[in-house]
TORKOL-4160 file (C-alpha; in steps of 0.2 Angstrom, whole numbers, padded with zeros to 4 digits, m for minus):
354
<pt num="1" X="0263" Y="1218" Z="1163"/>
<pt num="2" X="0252" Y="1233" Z="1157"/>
<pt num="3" X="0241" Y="1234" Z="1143"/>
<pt num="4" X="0238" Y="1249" Z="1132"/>
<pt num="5" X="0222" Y="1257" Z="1128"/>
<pt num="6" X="0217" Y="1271" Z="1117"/>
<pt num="7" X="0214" Y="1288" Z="1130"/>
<pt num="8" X="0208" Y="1301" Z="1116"/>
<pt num="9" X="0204" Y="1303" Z="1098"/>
<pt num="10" X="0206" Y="1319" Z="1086"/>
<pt num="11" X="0207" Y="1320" Z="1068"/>
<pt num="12" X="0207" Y="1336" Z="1055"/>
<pt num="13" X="0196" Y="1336" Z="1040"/>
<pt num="14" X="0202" Y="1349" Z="1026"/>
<pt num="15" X="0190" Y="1361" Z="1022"/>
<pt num="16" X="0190" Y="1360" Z="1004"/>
<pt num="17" X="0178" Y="1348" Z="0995"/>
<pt num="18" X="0181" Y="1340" Z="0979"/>
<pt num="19" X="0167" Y="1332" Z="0972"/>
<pt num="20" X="0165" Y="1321" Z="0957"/>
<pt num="21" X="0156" Y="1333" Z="0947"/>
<pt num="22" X="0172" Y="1342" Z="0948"/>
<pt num="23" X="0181" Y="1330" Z="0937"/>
<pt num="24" X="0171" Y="1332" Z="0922"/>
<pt num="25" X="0184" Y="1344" Z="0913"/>
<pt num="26" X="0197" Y="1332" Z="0917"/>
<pt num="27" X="0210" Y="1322" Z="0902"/>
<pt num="28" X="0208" Y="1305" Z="0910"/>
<pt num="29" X="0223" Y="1293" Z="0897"/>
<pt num="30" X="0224" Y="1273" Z="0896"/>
<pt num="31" X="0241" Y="1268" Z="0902"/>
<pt num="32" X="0248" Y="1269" Z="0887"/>
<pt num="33" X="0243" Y="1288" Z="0885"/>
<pt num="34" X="0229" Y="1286" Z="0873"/>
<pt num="35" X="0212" Y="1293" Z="0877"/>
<pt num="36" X="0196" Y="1284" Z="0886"/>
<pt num="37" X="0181" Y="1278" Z="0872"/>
<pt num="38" X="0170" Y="1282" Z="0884"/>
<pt num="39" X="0164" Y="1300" Z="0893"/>
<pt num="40" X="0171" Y="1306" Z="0909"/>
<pt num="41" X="0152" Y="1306" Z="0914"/>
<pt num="42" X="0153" Y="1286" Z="0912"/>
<pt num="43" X="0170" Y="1284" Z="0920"/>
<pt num="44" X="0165" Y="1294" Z="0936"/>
<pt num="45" X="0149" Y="1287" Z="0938"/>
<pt num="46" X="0158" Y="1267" Z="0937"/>
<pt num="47" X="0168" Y="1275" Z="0949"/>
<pt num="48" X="0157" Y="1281" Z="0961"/>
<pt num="49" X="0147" Y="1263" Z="0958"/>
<pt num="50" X="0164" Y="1254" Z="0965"/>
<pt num="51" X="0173" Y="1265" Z="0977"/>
<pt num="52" X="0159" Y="1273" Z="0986"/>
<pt num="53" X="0167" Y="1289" Z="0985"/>
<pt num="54" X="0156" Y="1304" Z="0982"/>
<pt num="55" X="0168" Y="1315" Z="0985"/>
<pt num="56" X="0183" Y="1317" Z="0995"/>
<pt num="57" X="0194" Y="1332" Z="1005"/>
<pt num="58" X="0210" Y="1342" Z="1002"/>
<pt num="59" X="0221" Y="1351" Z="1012"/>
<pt num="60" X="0222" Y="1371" Z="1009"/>
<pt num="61" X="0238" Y="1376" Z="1000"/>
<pt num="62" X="0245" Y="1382" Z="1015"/>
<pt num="63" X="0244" Y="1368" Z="1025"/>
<pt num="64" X="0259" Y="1351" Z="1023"/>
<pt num="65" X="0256" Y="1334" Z="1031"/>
<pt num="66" X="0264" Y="1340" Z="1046"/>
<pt num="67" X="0252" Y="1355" Z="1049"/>
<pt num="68" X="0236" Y="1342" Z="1048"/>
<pt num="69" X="0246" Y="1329" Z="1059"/>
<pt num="70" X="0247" Y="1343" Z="1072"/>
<pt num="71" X="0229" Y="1349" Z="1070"/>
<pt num="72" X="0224" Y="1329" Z="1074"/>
<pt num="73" X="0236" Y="1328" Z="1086"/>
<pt num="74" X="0230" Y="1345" Z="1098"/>
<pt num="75" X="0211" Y="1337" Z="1096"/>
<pt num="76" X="0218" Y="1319" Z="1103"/>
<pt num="77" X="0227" Y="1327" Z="1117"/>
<pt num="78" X="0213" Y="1337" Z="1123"/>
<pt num="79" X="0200" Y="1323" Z="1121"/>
<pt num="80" X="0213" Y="1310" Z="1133"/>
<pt num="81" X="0217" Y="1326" Z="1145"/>
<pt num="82" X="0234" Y="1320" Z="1145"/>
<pt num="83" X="0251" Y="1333" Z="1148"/>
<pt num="84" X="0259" Y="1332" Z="1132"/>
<pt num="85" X="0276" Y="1334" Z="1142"/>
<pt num="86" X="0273" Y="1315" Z="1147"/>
<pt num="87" X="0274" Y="1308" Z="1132"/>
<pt num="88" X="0285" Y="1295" Z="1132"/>
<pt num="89" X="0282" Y="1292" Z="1111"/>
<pt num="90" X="0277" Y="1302" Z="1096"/>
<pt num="91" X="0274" Y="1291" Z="1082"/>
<pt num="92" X="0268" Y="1297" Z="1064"/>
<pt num="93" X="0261" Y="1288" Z="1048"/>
<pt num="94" X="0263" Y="1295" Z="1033"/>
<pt num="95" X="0270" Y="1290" Z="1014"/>
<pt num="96" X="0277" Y="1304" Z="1006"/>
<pt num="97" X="0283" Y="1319" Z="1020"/>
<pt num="98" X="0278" Y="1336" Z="1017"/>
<pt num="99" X="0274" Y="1339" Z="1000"/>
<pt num="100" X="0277" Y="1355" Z="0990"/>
<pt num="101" X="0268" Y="1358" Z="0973"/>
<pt num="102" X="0270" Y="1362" Z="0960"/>
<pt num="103" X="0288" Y="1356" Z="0963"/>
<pt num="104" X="0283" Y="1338" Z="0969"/>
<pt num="105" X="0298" Y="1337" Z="0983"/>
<pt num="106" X="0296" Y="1326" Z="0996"/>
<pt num="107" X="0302" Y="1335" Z="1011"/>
<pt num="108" X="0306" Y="1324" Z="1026"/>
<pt num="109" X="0320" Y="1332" Z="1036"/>
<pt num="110" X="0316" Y="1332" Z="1049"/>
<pt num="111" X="0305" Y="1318" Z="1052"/>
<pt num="112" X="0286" Y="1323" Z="1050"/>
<pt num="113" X="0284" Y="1317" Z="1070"/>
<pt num="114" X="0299" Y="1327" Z="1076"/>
<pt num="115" X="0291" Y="1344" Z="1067"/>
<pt num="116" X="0273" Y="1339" Z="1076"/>
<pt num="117" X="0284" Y="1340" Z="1092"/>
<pt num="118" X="0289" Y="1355" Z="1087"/>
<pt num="119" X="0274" Y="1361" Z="1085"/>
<pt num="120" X="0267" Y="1356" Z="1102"/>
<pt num="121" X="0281" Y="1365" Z="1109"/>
<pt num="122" X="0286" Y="1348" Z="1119"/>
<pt num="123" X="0303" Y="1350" Z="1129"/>
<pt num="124" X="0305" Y="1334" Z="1136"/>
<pt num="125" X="0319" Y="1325" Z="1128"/>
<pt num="126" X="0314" Y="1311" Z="1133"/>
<pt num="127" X="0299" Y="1310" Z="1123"/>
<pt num="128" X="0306" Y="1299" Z="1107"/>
<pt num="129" X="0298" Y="1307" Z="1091"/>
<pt num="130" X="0299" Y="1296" Z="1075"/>
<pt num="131" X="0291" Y="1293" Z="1057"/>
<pt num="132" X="0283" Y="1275" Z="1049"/>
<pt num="133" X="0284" Y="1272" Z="1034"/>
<pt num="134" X="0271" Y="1258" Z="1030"/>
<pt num="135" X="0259" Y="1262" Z="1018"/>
<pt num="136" X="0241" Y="1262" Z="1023"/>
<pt num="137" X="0241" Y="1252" Z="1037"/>
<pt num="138" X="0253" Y="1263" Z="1046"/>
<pt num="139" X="0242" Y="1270" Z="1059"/>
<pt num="140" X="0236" Y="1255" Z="1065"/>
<pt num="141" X="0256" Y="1248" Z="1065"/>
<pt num="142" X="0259" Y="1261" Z="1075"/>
<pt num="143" X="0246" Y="1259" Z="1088"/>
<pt num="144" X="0255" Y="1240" Z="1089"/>
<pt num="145" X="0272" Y="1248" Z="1092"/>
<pt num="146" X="0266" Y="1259" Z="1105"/>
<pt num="147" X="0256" Y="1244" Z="1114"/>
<pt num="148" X="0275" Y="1237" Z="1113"/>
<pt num="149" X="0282" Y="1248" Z="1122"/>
<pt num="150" X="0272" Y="1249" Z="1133"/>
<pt num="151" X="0271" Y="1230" Z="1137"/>
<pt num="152" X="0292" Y="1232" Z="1139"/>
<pt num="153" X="0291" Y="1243" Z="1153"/>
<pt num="154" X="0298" Y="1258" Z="1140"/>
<pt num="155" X="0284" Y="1270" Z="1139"/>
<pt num="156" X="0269" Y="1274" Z="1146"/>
<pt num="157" X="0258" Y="1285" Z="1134"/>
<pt num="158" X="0261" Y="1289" Z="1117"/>
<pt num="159" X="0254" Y="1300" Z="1104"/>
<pt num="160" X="0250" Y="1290" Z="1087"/>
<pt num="161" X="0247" Y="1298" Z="1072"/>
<pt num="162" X="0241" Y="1296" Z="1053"/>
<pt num="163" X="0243" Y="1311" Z="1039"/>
<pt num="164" X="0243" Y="1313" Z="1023"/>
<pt num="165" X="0240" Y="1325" Z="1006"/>
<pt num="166" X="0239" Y="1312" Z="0995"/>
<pt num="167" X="0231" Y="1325" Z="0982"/>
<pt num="168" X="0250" Y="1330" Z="0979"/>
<pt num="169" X="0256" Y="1315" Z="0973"/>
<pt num="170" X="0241" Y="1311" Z="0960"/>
<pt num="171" X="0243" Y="1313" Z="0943"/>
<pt num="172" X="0227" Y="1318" Z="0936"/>
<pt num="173" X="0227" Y="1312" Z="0920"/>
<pt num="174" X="0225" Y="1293" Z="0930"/>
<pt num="175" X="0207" Y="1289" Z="0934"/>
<pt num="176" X="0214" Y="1281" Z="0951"/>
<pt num="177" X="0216" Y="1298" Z="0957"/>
<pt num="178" X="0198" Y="1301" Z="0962"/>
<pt num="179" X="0201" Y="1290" Z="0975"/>
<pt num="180" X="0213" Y="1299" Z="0985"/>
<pt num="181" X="0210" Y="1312" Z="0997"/>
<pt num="182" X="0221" Y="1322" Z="1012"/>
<pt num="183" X="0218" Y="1322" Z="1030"/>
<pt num="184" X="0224" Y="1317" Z="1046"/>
<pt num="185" X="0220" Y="1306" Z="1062"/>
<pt num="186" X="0227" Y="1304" Z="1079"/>
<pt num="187" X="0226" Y="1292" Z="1094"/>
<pt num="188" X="0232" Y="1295" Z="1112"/>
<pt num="189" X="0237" Y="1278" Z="1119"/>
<pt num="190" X="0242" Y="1276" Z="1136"/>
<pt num="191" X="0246" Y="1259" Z="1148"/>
<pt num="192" X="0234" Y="1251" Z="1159"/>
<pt num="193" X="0232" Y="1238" Z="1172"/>
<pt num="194" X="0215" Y="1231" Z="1167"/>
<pt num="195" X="0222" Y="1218" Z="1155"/>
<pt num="196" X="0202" Y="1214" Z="1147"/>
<pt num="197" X="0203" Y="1229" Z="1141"/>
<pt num="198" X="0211" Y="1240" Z="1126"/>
<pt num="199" X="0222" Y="1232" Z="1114"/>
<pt num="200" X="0218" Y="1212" Z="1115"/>
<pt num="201" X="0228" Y="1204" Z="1103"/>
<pt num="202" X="0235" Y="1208" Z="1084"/>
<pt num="203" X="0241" Y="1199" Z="1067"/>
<pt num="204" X="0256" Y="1212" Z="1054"/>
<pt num="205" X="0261" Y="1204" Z="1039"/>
<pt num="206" X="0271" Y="1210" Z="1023"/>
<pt num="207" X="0271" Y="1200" Z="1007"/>
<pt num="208" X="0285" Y="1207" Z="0995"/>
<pt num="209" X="0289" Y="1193" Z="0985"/>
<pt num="210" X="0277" Y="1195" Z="0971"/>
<pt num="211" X="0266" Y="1210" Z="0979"/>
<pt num="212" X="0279" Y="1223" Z="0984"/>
<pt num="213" X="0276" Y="1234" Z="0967"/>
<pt num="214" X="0255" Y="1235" Z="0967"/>
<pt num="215" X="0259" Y="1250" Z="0974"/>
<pt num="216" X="0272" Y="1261" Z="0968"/>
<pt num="217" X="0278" Y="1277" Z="0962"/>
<pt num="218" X="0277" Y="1279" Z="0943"/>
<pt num="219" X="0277" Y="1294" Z="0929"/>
<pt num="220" X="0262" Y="1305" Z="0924"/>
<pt num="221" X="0251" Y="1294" Z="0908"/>
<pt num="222" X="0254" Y="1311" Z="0900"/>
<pt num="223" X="0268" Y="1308" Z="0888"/>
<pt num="224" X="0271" Y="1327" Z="0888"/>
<pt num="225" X="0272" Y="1326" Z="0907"/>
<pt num="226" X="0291" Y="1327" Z="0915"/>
<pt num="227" X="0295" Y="1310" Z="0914"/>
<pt num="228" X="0307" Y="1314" Z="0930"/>
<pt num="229" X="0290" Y="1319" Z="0944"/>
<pt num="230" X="0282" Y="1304" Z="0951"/>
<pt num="231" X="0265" Y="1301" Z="0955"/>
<pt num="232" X="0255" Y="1287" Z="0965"/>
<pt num="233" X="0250" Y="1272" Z="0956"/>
<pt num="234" X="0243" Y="1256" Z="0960"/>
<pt num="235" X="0238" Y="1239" Z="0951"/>
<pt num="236" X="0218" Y="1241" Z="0956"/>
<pt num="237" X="0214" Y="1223" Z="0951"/>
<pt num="238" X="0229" Y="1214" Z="0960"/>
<pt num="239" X="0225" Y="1225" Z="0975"/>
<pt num="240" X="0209" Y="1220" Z="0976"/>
<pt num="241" X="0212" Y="1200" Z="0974"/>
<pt num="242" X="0226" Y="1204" Z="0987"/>
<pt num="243" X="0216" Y="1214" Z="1000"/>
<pt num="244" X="0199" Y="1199" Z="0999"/>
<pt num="245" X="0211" Y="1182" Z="0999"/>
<pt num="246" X="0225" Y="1189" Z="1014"/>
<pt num="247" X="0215" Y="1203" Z="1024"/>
<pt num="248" X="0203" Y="1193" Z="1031"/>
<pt num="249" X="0215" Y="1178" Z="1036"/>
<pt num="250" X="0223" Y="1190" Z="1047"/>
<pt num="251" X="0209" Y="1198" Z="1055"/>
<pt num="252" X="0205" Y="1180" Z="1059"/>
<pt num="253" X="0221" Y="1174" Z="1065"/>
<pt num="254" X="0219" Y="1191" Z="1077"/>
<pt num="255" X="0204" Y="1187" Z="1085"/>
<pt num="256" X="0210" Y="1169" Z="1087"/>
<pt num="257" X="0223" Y="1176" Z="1098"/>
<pt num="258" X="0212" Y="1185" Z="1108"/>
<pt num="259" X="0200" Y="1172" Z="1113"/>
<pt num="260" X="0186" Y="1184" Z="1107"/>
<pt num="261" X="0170" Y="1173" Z="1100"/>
<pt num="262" X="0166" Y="1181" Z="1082"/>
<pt num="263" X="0148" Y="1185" Z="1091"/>
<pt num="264" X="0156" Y="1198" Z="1100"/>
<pt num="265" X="0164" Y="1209" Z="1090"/>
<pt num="266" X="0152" Y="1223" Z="1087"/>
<pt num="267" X="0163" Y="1234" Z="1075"/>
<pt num="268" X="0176" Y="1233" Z="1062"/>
<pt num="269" X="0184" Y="1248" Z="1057"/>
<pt num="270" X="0194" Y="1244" Z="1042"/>
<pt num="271" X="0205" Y="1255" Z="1031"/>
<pt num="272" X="0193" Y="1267" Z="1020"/>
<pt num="273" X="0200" Y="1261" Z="1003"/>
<pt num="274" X="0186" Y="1257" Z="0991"/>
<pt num="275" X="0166" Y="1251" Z="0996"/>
<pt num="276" X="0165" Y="1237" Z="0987"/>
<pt num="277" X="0182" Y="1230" Z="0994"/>
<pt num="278" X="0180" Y="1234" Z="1011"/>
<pt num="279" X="0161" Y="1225" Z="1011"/>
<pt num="280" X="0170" Y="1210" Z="1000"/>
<pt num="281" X="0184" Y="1208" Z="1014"/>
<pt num="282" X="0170" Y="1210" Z="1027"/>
<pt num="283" X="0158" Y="1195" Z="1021"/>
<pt num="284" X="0173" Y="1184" Z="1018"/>
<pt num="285" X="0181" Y="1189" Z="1037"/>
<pt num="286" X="0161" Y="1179" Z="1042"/>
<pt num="287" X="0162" Y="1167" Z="1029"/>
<pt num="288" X="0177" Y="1158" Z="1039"/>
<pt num="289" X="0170" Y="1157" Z="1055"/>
<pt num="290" X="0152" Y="1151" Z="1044"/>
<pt num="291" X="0142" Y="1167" Z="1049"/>
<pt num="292" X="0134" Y="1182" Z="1040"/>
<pt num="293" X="0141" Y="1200" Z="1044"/>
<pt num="294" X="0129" Y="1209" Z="1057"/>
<pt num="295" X="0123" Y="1225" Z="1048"/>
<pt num="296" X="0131" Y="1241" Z="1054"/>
<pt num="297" X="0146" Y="1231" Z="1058"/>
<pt num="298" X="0157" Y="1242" Z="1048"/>
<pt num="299" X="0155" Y="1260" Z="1050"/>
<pt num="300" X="0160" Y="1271" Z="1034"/>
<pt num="301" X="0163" Y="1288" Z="1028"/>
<pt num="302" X="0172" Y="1285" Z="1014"/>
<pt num="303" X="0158" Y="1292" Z="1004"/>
<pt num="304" X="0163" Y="1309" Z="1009"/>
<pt num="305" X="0181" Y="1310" Z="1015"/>
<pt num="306" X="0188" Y="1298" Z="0999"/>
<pt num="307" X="0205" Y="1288" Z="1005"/>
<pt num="308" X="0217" Y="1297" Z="1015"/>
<pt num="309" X="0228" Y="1282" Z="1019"/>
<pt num="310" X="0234" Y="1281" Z="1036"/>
<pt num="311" X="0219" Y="1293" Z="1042"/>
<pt num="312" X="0206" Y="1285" Z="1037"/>
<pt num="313" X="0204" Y="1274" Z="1052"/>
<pt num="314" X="0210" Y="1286" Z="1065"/>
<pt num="315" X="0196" Y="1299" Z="1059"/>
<pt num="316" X="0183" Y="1286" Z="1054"/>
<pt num="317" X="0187" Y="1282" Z="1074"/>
<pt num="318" X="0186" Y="1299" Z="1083"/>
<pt num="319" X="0170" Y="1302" Z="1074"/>
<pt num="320" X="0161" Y="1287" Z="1077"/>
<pt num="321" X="0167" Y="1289" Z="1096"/>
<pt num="322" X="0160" Y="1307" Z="1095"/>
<pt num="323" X="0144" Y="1302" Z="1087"/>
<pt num="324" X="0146" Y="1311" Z="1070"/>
<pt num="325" X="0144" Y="1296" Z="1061"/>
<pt num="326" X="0126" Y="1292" Z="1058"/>
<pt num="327" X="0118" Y="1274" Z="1065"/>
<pt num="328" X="0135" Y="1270" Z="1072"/>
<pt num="329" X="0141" Y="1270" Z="1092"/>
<pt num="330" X="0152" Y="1262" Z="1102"/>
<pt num="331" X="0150" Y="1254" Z="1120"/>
<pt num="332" X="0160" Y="1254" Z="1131"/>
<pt num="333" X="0165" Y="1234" Z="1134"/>
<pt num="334" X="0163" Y="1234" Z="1115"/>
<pt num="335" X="0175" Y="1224" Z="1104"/>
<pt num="336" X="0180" Y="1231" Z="1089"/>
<pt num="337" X="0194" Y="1225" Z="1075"/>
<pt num="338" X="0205" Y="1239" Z="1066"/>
<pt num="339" X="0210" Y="1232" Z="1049"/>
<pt num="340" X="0221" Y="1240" Z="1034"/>
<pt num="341" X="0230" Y="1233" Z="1019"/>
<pt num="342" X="0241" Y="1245" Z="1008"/>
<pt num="343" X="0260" Y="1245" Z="1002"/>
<pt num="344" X="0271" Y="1234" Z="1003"/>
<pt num="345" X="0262" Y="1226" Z="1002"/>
<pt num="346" X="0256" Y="1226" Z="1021"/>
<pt num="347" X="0241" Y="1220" Z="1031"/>
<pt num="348" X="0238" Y="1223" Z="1048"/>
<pt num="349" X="0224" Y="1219" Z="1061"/>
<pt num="350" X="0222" Y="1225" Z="1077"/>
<pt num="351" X="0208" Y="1218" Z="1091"/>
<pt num="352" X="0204" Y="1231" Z="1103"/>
<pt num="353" X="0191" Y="1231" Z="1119"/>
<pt num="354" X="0184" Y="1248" Z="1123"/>
């Protein structure tokens, strides 16, 4: 039975930088509508102290979703070197389609995948283009369908992508919206015979019970917003407690699976969501197997590109394989875990031998 192993990386990094300072003018609101006690200069700075983020990137006005799924997608088929007319599967990530401001619409017919297609100018019929919609881990869920495929004898190399403009769905009267940032990342993965290597083992789980709303859709905290357009929101706090008490339970029941000693992992490349999270989820991953995290274990770059959702672990991935990532490299014989937790809410952990 074949495996499947990541060929080529590419990702697309919007040009247009938004740094915090550029939120100084803004009306941030409580909830409830009713103003902050405190300064923007205060809230920004807390922020920054938390998430990491220094700033973060968004897409020109001319550019949708699909346009940056496309740009990542060109770079990851260059990098593998593969025909793109043998592409059994073209797989997309995203939340919210092609967005149009200042209308808000969602536009996703057709799917995201099939307009990358498209723009690839693929003939093949054969090459099954399709959209997932699983919040942040979606890339990474996607990479785990493709290995499926290609352990049924279905496919043999497929295109994976995350993309998203999350600075269109914000609304910025909501301090959360500083976090969220636009880009796109994509992966070639293609089936192999060498078993020890590329994707070892994973671990997907969806808790909806209590958690399924920590993420949701909700109207502007402007009461003289249009209570009909709809904006990203999210309970921070339950979030957090979520992401520290389930994420590292299934990174560890991954690497269980894949016989893979702790000692051995040399990187972790988790979903870019906020710093003090992420290094949280990190030392209480080593605190189950009674170790202490190995520095430069987790490469980051949140700092800069914010939280693009799906993309941030495909374009925290093809730069660190392309060196662009300061103090951070990886081997090849390296084992490294991908890890993400976002709506639905969904976890996801990947253990992959390079």
């Amino acid at each position: 039975m074949s495996n499947a192993k990541i060929t080529g990386t590419g990702c697309y990094i919007p040009k247009i930088i938004q740094e915090n300072t550029k939120f100084l003018e803004h009306q941030f609101l409580n909830e409830d509508g009713s103003d902050f006690e405190v300064s923007n200069e205060v809230i920004i700075e807390k922020f920054k102290t938390i998430t990491g983020i220094e700033e973060r990137r968004y897409a020109a006005k001319q550019y949708l979703t699909s346009d940056l799924a496309f740009f990542a997608s060109q770079k990851a088929i260059e990098t593998s070197g593969v025909d793109p007319e043998e592409l059994d599967y073209i797989i997309l990530a995203h939340n919210f389609g092609d967005v149009y401001r200042p209308a808000g619409q969602s536009d996703i017919l057709p799917s995201l995948a099939t307009r990358v297609k498209h723009k690839l100018q693929i003939e093949n019929p054969n090459c099954v283009a399709y959209d997932i919609l699983f919040g942040c881990p979606g890339w990474v869920e996607g990479v785990i369908q493709a290995q499926a495929f290609i352990k049924a004898g279905i496919a043999k190399k497929a295109l994976v992508i995350g993309a998203e403009t999350l600075s269109r769905v914000v609304d910025k009267t909501d301090r959360d919206s500083m976090i969220f940032s636009d880009g796109a990342g994509a992966c070639i993965v293609e089936a192999t015979d060498n078993n020890s290597t590329g994707i070892l083992s994973h671990a997907t789980q969806t808790f909806a019970k209590e958690e399924a709303n920590y993420l949701f859709f909700g109207k502007s905290f402007d009461s003289k917003a249009n209570p009909e357009e709809k904006y990203i929101k999210m309970l921070g706090r339950k979030i957090y407690e979520f992401a520290l008490n389930n994420v590292p339970l299934a990174m560890k029941t991954a690497l269980e699976k894949s016989g893979v000693s702790i000692e051995d992992v040399k990187k972790i490349f988790i979903h870019q969501a906020n710093e003090k999270m992420d290094e949280a989820i990190i030392k209480r991953f080593y605190r189950l197997f009674k170790k202490q995290a190995p520095k430069d274990v987790m490469p980051m770059n949140i700092h800069k590109l914010g939280n693009s959702s799906v993309a941030t672990i495909p374009t925290l991935l093809d730069l660190v394989l392309k060196g662009q990532i300061e103090n951070q490299e990886v081997r090849e014989g390296d084992v490294a875990i991908f890890a993400s937790v976002g709506a639905g809410m969904n976890i996801n952990a990947i253990v992959y031998k390079f």
